[in-house]
Biopython code that builds the backbone (N, CA, C, O; Angstrom):
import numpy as np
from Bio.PDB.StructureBuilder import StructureBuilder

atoms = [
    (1, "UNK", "N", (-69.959, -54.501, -29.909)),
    (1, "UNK", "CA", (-68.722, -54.945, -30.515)),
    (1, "UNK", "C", (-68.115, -56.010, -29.613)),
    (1, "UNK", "O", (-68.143, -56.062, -28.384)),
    (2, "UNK", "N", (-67.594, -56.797, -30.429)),
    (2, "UNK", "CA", (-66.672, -58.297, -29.285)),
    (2, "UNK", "C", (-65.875, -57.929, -28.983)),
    (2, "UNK", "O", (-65.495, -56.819, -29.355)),
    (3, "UNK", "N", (-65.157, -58.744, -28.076)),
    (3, "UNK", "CA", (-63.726, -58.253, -27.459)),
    (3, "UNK", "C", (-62.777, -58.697, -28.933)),
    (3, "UNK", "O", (-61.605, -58.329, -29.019)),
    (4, "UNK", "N", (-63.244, -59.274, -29.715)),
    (4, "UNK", "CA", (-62.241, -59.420, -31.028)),
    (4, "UNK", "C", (-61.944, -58.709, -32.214)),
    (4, "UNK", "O", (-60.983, -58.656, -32.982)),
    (5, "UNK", "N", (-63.165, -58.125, -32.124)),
    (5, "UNK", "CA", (-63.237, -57.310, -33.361)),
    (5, "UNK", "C", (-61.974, -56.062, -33.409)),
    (5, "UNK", "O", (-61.356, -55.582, -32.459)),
    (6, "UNK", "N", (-61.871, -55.786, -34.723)),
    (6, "UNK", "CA", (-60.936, -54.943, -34.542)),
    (6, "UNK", "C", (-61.189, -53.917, -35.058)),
    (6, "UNK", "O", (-61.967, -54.017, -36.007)),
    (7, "UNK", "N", (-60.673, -52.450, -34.701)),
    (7, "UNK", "CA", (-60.441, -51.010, -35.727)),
    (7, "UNK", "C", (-59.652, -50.638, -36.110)),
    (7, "UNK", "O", (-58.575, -51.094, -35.726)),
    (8, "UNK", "N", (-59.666, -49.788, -36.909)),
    (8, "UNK", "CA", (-58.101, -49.045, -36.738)),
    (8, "UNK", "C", (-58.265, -47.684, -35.749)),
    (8, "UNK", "O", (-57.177, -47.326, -35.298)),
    (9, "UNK", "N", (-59.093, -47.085, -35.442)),
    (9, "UNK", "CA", (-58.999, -46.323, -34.004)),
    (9, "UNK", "C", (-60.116, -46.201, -33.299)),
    (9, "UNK", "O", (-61.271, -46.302, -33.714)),
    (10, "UNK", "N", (-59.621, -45.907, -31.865)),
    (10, "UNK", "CA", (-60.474, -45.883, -31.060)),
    (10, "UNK", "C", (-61.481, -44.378, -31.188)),
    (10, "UNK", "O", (-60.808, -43.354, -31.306)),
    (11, "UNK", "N", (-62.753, -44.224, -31.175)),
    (11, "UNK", "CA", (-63.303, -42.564, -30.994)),
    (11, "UNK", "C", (-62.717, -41.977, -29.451)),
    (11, "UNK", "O", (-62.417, -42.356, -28.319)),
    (12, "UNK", "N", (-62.777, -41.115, -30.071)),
    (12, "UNK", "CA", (-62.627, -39.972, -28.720)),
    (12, "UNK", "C", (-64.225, -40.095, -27.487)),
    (12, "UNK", "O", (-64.329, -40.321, -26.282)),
    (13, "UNK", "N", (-64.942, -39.889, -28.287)),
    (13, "UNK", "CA", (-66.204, -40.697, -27.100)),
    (13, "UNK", "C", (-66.553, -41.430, -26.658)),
    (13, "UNK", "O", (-67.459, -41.484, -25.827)),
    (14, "UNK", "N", (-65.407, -42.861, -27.450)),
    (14, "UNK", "CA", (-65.528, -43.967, -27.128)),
    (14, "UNK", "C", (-64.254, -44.280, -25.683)),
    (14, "UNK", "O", (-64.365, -45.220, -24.896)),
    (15, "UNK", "N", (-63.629, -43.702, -25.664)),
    (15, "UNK", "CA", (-62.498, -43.602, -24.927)),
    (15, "UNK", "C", (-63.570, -42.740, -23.467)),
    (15, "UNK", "O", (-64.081, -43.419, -22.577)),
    (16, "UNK", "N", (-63.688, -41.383, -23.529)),
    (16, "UNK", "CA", (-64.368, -40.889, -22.829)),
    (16, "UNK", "C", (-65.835, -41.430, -22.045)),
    (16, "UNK", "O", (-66.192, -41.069, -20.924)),
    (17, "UNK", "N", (-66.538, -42.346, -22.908)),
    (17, "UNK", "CA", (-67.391, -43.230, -22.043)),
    (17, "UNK", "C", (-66.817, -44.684, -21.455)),
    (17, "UNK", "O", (-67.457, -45.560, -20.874)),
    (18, "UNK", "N", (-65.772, -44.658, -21.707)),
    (18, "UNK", "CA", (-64.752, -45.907, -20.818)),
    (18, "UNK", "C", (-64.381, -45.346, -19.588)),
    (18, "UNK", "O", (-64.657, -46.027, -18.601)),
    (19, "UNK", "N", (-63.694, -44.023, -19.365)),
    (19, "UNK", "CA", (-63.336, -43.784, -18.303)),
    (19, "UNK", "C", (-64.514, -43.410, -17.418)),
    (19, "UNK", "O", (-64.369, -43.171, -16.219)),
    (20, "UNK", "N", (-66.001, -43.355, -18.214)),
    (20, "UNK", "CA", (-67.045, -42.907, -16.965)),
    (20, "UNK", "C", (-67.522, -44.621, -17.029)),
    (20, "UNK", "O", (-68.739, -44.606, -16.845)),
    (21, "UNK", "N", (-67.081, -45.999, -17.206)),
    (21, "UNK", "CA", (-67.720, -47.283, -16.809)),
    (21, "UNK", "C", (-68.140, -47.782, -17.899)),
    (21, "UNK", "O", (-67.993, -48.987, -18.106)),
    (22, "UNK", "N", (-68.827, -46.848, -18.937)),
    (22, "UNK", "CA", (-69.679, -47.946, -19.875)),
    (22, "UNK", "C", (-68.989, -49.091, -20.305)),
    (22, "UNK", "O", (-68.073, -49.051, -21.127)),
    (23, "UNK", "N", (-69.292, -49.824, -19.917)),
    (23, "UNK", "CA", (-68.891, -51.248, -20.409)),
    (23, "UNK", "C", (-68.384, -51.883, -21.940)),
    (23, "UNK", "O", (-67.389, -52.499, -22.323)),
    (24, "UNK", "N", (-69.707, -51.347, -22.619)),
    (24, "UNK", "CA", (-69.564, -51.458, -24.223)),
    (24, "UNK", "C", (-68.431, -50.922, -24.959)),
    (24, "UNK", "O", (-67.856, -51.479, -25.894)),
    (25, "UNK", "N", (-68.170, -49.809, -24.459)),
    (25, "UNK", "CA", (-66.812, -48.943, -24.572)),
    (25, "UNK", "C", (-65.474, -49.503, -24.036)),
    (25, "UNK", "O", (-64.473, -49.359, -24.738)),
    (26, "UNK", "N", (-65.393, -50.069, -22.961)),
    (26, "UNK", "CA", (-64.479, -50.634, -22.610)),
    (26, "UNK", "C", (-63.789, -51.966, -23.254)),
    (26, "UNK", "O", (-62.587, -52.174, -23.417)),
    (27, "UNK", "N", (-64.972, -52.868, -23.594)),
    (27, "UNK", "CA", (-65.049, -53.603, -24.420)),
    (27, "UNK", "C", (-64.405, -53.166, -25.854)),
    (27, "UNK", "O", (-63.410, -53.808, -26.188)),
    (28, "UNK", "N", (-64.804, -52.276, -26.626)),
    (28, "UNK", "CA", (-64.183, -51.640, -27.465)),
    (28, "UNK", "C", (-62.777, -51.167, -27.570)),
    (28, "UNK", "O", (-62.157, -50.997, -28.620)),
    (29, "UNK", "N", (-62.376, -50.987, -26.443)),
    (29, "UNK", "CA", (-60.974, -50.301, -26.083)),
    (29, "UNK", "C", (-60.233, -51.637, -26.356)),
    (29, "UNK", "O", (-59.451, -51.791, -27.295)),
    (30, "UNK", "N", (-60.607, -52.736, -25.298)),
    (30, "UNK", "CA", (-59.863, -54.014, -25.000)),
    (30, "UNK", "C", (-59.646, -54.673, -26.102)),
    (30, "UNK", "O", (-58.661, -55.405, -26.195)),
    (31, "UNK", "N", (-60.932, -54.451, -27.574)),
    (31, "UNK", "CA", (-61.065, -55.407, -28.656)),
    (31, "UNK", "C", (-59.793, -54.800, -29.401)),
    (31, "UNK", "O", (-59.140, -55.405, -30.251)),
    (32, "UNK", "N", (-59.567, -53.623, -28.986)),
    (32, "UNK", "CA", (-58.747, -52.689, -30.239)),
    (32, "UNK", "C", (-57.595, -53.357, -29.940)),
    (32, "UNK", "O", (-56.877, -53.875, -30.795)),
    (33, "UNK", "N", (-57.318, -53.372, -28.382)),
    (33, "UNK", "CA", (-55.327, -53.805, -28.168)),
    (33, "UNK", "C", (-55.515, -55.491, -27.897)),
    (33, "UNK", "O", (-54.515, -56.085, -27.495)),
    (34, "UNK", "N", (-56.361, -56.013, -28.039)),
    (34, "UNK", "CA", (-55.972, -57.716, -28.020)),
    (34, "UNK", "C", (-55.113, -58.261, -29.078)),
    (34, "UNK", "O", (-54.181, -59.001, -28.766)),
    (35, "UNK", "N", (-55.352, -57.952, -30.335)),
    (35, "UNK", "CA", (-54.638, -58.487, -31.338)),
    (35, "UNK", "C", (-52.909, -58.176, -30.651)),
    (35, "UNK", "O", (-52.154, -59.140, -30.522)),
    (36, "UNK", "N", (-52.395, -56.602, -30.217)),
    (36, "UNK", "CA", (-51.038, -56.536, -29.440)),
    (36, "UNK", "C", (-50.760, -56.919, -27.952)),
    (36, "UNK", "O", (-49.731, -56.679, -27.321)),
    (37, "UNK", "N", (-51.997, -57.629, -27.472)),
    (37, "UNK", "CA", (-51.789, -57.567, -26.110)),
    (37, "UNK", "C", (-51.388, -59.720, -25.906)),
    (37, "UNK", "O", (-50.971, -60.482, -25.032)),
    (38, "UNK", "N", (-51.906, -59.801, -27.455)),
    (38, "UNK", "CA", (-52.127, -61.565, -27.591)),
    (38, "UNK", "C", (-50.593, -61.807, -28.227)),
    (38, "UNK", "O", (-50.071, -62.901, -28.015)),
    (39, "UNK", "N", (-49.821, -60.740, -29.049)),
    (39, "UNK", "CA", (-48.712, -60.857, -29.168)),
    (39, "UNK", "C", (-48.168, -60.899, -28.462)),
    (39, "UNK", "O", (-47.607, -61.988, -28.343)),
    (40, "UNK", "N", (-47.864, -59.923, -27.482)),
    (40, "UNK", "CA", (-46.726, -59.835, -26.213)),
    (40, "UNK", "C", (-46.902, -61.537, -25.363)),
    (40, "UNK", "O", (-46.059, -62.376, -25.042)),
    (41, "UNK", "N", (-48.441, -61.486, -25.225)),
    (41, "UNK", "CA", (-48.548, -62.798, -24.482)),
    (41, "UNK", "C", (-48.148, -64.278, -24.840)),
    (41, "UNK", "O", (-48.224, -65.212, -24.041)),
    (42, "UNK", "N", (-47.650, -64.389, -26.322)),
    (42, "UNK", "CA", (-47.679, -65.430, -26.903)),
    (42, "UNK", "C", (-45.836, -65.926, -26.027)),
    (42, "UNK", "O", (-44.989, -65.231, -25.467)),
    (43, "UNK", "N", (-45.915, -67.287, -26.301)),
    (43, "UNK", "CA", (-44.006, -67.515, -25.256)),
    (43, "UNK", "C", (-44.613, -69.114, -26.634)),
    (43, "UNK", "O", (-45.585, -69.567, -27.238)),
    (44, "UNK", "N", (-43.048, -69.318, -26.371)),
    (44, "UNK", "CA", (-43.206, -70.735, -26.785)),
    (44, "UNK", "C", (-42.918, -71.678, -25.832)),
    (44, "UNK", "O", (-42.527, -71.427, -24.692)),
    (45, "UNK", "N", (-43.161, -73.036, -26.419)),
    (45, "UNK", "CA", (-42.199, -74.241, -25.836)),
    (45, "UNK", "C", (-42.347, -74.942, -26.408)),
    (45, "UNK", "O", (-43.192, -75.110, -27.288)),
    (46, "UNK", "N", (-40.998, -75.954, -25.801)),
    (46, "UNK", "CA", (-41.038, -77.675, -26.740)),
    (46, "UNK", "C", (-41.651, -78.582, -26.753)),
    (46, "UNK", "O", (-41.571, -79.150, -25.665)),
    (47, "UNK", "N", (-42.328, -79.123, -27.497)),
    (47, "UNK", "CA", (-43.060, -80.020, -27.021)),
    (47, "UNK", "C", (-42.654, -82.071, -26.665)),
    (47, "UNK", "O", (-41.547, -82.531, -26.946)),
    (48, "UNK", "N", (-43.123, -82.437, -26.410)),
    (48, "UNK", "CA", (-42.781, -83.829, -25.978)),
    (48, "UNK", "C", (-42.119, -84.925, -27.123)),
    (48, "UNK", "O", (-41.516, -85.987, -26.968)),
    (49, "UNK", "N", (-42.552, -84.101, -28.439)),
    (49, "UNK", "CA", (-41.951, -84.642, -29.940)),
    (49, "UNK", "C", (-40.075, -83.711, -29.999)),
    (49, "UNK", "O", (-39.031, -84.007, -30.578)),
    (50, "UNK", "N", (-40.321, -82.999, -29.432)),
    (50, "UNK", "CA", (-39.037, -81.796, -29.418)),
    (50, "UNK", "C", (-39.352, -80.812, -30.319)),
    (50, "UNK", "O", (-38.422, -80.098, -30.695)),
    (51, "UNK", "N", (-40.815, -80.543, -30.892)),
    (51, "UNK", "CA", (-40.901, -79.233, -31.523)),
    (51, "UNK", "C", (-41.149, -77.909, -30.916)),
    (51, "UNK", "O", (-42.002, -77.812, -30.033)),
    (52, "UNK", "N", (-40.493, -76.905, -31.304)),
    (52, "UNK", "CA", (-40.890, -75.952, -30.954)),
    (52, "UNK", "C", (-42.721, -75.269, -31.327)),
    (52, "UNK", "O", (-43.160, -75.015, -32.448)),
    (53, "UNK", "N", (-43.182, -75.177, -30.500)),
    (53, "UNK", "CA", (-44.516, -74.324, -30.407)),
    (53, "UNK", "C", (-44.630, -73.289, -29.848)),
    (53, "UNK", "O", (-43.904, -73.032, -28.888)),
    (54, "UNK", "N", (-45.765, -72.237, -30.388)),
    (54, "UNK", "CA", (-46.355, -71.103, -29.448)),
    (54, "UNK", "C", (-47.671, -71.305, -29.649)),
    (54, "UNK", "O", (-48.419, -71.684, -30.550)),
    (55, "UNK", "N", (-47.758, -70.689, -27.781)),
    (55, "UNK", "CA", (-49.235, -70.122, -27.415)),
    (55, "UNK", "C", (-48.962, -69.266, -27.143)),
    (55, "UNK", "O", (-47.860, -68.719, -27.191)),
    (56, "UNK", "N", (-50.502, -68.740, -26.568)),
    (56, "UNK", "CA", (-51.089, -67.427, -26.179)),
    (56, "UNK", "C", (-51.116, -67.928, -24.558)),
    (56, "UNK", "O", (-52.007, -68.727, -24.269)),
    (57, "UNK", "N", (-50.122, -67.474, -23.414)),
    (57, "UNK", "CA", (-50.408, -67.442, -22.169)),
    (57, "UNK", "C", (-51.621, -66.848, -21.469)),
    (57, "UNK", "O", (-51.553, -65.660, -21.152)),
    (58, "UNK", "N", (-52.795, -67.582, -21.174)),
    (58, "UNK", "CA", (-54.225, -66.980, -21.047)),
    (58, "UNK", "C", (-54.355, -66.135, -19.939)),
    (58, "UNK", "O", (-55.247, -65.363, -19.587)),
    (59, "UNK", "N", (-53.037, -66.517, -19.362)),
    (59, "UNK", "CA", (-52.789, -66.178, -17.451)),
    (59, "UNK", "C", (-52.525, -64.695, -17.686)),
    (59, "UNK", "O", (-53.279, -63.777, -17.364)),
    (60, "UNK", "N", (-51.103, -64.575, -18.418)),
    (60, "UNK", "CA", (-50.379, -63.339, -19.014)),
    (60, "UNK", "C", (-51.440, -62.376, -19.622)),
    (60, "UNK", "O", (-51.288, -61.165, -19.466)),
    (61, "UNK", "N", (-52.780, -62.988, -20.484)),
    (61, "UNK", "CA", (-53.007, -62.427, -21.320)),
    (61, "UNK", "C", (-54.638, -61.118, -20.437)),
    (61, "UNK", "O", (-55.191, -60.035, -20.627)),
    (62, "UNK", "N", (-54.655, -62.274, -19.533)),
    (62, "UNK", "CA", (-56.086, -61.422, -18.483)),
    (62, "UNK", "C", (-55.515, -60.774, -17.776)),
    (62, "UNK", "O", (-56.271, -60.045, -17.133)),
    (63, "UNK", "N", (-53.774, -60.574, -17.385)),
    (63, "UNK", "CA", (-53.234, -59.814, -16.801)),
    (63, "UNK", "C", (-53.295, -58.268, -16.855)),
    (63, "UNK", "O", (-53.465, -57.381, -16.018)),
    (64, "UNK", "N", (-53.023, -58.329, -18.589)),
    (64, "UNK", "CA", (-52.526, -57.743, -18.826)),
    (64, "UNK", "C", (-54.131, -56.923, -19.532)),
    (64, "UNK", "O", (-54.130, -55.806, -20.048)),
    (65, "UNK", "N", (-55.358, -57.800, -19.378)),
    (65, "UNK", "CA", (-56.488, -56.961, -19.979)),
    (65, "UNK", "C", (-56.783, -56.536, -18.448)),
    (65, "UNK", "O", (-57.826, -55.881, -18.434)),
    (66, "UNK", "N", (-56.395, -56.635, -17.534)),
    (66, "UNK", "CA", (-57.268, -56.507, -16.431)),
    (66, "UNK", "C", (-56.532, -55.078, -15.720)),
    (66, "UNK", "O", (-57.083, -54.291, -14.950)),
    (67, "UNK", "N", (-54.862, -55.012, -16.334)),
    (67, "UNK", "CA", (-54.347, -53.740, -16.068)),
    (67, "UNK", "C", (-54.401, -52.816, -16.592)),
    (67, "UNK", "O", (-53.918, -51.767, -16.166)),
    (68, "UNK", "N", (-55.346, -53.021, -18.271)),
    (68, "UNK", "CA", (-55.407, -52.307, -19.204)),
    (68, "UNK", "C", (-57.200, -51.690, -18.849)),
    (68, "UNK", "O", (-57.521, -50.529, -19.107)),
    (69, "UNK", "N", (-57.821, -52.334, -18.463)),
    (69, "UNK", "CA", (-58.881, -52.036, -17.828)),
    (69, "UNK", "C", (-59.024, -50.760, -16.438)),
    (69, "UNK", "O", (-59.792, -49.800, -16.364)),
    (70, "UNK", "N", (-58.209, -51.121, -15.694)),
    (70, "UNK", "CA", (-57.594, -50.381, -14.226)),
    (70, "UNK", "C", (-57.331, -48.901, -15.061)),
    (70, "UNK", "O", (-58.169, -48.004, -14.965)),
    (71, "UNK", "N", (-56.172, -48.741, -15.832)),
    (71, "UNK", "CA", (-55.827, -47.739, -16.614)),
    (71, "UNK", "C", (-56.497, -46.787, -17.149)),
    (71, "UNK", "O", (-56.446, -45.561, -17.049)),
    (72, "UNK", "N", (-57.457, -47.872, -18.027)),
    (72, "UNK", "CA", (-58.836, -46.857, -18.568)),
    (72, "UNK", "C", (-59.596, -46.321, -17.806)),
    (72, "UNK", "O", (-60.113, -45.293, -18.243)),
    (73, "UNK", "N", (-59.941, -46.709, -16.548)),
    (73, "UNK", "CA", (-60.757, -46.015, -15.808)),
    (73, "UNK", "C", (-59.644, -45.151, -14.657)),
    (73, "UNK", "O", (-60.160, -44.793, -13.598)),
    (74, "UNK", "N", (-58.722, -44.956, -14.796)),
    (74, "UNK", "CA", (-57.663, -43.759, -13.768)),
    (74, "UNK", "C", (-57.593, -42.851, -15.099)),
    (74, "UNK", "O", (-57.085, -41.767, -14.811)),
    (75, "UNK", "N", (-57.942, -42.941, -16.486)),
    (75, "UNK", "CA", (-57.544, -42.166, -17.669)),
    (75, "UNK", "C", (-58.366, -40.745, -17.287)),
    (75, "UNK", "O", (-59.597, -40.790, -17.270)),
    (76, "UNK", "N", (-57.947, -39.986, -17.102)),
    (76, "UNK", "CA", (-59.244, -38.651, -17.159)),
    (76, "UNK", "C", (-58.632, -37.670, -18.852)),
    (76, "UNK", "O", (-57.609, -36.986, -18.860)),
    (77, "UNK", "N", (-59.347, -37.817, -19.821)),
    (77, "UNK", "CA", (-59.442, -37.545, -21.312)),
    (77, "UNK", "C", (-59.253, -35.851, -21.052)),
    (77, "UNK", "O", (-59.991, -35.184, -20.327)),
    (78, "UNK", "N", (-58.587, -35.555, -21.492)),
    (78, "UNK", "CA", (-58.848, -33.867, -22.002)),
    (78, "UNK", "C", (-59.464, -33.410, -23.037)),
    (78, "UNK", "O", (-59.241, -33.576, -24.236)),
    (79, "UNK", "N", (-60.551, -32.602, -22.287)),
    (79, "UNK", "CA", (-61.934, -32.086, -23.037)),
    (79, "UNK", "C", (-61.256, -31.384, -24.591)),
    (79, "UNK", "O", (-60.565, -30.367, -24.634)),
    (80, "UNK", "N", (-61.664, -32.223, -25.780)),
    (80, "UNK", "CA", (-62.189, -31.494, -27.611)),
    (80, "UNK", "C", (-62.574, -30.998, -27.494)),
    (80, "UNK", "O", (-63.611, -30.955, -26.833)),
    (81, "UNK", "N", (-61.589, -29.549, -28.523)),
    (81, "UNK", "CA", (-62.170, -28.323, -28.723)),
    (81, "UNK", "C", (-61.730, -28.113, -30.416)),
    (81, "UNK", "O", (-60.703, -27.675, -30.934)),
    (82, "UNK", "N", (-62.667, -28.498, -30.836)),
    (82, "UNK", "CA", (-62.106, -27.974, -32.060)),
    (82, "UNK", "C", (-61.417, -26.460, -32.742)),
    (82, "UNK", "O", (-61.914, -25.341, -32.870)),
    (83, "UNK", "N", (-60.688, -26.755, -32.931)),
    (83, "UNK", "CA", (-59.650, -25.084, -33.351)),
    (83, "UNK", "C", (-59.964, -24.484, -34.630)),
    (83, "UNK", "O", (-59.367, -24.991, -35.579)),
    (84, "UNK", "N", (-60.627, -23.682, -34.849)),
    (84, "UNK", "CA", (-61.433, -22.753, -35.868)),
    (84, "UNK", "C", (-60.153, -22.435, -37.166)),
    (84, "UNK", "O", (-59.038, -22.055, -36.807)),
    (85, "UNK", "N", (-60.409, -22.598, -38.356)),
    (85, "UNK", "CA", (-59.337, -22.385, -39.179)),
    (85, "UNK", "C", (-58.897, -20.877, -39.311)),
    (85, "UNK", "O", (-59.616, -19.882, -39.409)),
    (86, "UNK", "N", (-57.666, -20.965, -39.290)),
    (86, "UNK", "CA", (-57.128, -19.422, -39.519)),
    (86, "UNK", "C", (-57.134, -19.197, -40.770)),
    (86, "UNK", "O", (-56.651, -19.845, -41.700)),
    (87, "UNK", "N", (-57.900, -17.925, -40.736)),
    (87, "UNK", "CA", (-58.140, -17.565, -42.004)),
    (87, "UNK", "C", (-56.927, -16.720, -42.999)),
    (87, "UNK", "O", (-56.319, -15.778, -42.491)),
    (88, "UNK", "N", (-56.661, -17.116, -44.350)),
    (88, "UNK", "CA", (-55.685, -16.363, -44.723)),
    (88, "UNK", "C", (-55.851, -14.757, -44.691)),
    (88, "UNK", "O", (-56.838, -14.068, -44.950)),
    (89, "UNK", "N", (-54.243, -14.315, -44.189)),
    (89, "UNK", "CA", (-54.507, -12.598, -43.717)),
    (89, "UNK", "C", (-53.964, -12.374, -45.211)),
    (89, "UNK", "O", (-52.905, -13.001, -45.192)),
    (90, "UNK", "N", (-54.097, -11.854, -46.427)),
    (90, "UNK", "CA", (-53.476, -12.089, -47.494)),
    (90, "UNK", "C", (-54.237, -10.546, -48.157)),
    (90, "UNK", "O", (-53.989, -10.180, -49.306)),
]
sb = StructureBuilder()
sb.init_structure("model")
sb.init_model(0)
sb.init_chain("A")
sb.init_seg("    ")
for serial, (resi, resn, name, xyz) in enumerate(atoms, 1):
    if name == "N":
        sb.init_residue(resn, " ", resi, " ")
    sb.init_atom(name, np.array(xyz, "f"), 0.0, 1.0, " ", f" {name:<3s}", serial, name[0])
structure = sb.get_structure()
């Protein structure tokens, strides 16, 4: 998966092989929050015509993948257990 692609969630094993290194996984994590991590990073300014513009601060934006990276690997996941359905007492 690219760092662009997107999901709507991350797996639970996919999270759990991030905090042991796999790369591919991490990658996965990073692809999921870029689309919000490229928002926060975006600032504007004026330009030399006097229009207002926005970018994406690239500086801001590896900052903030590189602390999001740090994170994932201090994450230690609490072990799934799936909870057995209670059966009706009826």
């Amino acid at each position: 998966m690219s760092i662009n692609t997107v999901s709507k969630t991350i797996s639970y094993e996919t999270i759990v092989k991030a905090t042991q290194g796999d790369t591919h996984s991490i990658d996965q994590i990073i692809g999921f929050y870029t689309p919000y991590m490229q928002a926060l990073a975006t600032v504007e300014y004026v330009g030399d015509n006097g229009k207002i513009y926005f970018a994406v601060d690239e500086e801001m934006l590896g900052r903030m993948r590189a602390k999001l990276m740090k994170r994932v690997m201090k994450f230690k996941p609490v072990p799934y257990q799936r909870k057995e359905k209670e059966r009706c007492r009826c």
